[in-house]
C-alpha positions in Angstrom: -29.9 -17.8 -5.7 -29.5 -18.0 -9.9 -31.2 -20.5 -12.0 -29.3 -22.7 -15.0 -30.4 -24.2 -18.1 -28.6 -27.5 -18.4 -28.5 -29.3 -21.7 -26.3 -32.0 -21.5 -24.5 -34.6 -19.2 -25.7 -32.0 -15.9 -29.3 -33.1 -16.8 -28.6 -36.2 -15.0 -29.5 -35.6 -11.8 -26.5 -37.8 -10.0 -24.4 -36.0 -12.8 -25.4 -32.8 -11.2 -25.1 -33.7 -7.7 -21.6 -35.1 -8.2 -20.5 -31.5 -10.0 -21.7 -29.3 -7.2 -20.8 -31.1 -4.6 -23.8 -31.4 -2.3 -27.1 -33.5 -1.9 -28.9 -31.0 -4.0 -31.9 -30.2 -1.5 -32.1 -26.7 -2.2 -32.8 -27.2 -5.6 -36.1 -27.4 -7.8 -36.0 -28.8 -11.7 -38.0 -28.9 -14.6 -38.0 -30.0 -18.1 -37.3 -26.2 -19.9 -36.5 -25.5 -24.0 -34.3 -23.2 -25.2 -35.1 -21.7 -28.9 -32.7 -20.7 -31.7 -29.7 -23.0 -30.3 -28.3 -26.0 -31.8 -26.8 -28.9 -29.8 -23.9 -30.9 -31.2 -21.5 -33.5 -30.3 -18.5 -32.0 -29.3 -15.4 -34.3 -31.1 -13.9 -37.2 -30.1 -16.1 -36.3 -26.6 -19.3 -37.5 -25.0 -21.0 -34.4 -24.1 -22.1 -31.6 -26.1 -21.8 -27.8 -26.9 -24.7 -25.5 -27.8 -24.3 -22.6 -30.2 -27.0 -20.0 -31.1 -28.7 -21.4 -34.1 -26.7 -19.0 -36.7 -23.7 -20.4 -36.1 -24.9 -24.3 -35.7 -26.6 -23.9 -39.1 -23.2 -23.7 -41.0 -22.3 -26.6 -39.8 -24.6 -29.0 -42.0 -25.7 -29.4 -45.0 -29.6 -29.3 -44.6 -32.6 -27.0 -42.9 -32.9 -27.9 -39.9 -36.9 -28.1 -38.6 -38.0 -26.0 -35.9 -37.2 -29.3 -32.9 -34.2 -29.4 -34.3 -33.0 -25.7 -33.7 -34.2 -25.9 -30.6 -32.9 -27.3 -27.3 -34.1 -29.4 -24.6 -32.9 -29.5 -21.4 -33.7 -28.5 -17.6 -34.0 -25.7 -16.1 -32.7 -25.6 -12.4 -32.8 -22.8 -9.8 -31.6 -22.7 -6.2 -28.3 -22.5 -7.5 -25.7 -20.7 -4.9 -22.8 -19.0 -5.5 -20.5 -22.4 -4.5 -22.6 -24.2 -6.8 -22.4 -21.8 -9.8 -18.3 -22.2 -8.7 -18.1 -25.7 -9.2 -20.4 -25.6 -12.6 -17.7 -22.9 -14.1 -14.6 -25.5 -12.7 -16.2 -28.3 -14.8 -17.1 -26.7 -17.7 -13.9 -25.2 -18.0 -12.5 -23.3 -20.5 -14.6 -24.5 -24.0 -17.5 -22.3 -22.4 -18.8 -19.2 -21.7 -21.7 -18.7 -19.6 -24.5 -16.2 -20.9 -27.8 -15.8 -19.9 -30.7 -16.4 -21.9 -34.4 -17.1 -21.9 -35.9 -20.4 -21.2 -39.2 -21.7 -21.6 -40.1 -24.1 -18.6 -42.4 -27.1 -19.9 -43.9 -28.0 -16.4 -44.0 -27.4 -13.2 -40.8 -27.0 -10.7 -40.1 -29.9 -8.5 -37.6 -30.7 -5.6 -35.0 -32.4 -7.1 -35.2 -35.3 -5.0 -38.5 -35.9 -7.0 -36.0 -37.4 -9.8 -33.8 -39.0 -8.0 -33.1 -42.5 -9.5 -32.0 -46.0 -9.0 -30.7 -47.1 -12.5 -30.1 -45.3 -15.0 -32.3 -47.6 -17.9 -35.3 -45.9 -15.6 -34.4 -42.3 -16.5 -35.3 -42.0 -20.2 -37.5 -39.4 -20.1 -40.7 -39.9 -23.0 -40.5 -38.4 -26.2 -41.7 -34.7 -26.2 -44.3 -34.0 -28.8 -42.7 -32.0 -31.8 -42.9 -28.1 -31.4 -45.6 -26.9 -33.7 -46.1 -23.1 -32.6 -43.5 -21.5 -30.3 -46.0 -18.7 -29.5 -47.8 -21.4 -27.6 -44.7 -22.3 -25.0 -45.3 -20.5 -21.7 -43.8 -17.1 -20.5 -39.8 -17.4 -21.1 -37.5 -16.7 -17.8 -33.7 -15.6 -17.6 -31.4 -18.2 -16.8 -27.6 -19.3 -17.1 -26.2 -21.7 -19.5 -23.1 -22.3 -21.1 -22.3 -21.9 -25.0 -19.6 -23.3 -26.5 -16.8 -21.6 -27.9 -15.1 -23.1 -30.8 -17.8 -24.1 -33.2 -14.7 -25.8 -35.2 -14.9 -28.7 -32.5 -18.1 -29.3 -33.0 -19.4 -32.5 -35.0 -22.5 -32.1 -38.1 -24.6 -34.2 -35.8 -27.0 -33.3 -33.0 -26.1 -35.1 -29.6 -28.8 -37.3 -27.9 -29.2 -37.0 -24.4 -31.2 -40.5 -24.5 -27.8 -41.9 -26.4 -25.9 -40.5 -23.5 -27.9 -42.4 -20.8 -28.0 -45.4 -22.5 -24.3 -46.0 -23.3 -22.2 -43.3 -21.5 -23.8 -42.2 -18.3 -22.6 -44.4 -15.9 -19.2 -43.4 -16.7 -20.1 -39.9 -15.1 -21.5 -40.6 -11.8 -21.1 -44.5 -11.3 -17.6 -46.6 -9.7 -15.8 -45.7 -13.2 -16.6 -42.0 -12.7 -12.9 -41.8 -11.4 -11.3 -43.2 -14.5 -13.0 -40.2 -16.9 -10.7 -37.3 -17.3 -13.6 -34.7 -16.9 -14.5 -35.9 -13.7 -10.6 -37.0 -11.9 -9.9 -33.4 -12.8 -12.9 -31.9 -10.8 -12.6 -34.1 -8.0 -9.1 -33.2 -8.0 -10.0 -29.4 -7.9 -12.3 -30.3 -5.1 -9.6 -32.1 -2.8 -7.0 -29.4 -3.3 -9.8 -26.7 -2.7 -10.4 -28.7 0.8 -6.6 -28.5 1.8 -6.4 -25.2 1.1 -9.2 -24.4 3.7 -11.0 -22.5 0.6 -15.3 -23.0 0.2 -14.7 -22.8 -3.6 -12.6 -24.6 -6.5 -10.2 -22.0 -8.3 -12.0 -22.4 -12.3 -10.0 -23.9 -14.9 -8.2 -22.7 -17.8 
């Protein structure tokens, strides 16, 4: 079983679901925090691309505080193989996926713990600012993927509270089928059924 660190549109929980393909019951989440990355709109796209904080720097114009070069996300472990196949098929080809250290913020839950209704209920509250990050608990190893092309990438840090308000739905709700991302996995996952095969070939 591995463990991811999810950062953007696959910390919705239906999001999630929808990519891998099953009800999810083998897996447990928590909020987690990734240091020294940056997380930025990707262009013309609503979901975004981490880079380590070197790289992220360059593109603005302004020191970024210590909340800002870091990233919040989930961590989520449980993962199987089939699961880590249909997270590489939707990610596609902008990412690699690297392993780093995490800092989980609480403790791990079933995942059916956040399942929700509507997605105005799943705004998750404001975390406090990061004042030391010696106080953070113990780090563990997980996946997560890091965007390539740091060209693509927009000056501006993407909001996962933006995404939920205005874009979510789009992802997992009855227009999930008109977004490109998403007709392309499903796709992926109907031709992987004909072909008798238990995992999607990955894109390129």
């Amino acid at each position: 079983m591995a463990s991811a660190f999810f950062y953007g549109t696959l910390m919705h929980p239906k999001i999630l679901l929808t990519v891998i393909n099953n009800d999810g019951k083998h897996l447990r989440i928590t909020p987690a925090i990734l240091l020294n990355y940056t997380r930025h709109r990707v262009k013309r796209c609503e979901y975004p691309g981490i880079v380590p904080f070197e790289r992220g720097r360059k593109l603005f114009d302004r020191e970024l505080d210590q909340d800002e070069r870091s990233v919040r996300g989930t961590l989520v472990t449980g993962l199987t193989e089939g699961d880590l196949d249909y997270l590489d098929q939707f990610e596609g080809s902008e990412y690699n996926r690297v392993r780093v250290d995490v800092h989980p913020l609480g403790e791990l839950l079933d995942i059916s713990n956040h399942s929700i209704e509507d997605d105005s209920t799943y705004l998750p509250p404001v975390p406090p600012p990061i004042r030391n990050p010696d106080d953070l608990s113990r780090p563990v190893q997980a996946d997560t993927y890091v965007y390539i092309d740091s060209f693509n990438l927009e000056p501006k840090l993407w909001s996962f509270e933006d995404f939920v308000r205005h874009n979510a739905w789009r992802w997992h709700g009855k227009e999930a089928g008109r977004n490109p991302d998403i007709a392309e996995i499903d796709r992926r996952k109907a031709q992987s059924a004909q072909n008798g095969s238990a995992s999607p070939s990955p894109l390129v």
